[in-house]
N, C-alpha and C positions, 0 to 999 in steps of 0.2 A: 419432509417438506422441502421442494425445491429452493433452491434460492438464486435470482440472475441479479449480478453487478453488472451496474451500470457503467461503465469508465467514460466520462468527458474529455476530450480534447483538454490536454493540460493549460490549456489559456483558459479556458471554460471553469474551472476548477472553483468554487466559492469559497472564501475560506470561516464563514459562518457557519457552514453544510460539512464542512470538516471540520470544526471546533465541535459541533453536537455529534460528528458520528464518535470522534474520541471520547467524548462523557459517554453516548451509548453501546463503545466497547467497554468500559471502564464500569460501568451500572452493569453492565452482564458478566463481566469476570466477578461483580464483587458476590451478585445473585448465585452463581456457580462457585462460589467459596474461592477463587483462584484470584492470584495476588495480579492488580493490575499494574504490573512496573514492567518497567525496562532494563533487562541487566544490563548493564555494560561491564565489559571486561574490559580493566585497566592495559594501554599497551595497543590492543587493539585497531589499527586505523577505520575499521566498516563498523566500530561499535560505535564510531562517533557521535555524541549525543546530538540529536537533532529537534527539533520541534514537528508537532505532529504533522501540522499541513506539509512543512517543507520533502518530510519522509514521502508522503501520500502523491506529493508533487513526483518528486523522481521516481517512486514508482512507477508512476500512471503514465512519465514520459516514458520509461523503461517499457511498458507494454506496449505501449504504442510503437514504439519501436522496434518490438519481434513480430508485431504485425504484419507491420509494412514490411520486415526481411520475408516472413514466410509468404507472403502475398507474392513476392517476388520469386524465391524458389521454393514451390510447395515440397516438392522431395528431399530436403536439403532435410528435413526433421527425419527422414527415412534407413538415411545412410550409416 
C-alpha cells in the first residue's frame, strides 16, 4: 500500500498533530513487538536527546531545504 507524507512548511507544523503522530509511531512499534525508544549513544553529539516535535521540526526544515537546493541545480544529484 502506497503511502504519501505530507511535509508542511516548518512554520505550519502543529504540534498537537506531532504529539498524536509520535503516540501513533509508538502504538505501531508496540503492535509490531518492536521496542519504541530512542537509543542514544553516550558521547555522541547527533544523539542529542530531543523532543519529538522539535526532531520533526528540523527535519521538515532539513527537507525543505534539499528542495529548494535541487530545484535550483536539478543535476547537482547526478554527479
Amino acid at each position: 500500500m502506497p503511502v504519501t507524507i505530507i511535509r508542511p512548511k516548518p512554520e505550519e507544523l502543529d504540534p498537537v498533530k506531532v504529539r498524536i503522530l509520535g503516540q501513533a509511531i509508538i502504538d505501531t512499534c508496540i503492535a509490531a513487538g518492536v521496542k519504541p525508544e530512542r537509543v542514544v549513544r553516550p558521547g555522541h553529539p547527533e544523539d542529542e536527546p530531543k523532543d519529538f516535535f522539535q526532531q520533526v521540526y528540523e527535519d521538515n526544515v532539513a527537507w525543505h531545504e534539499r528542495q529548494k537546493n535541487k530545484s535550483k541545480d536539478p543535476d547537482k544529484d547526478k554527479k
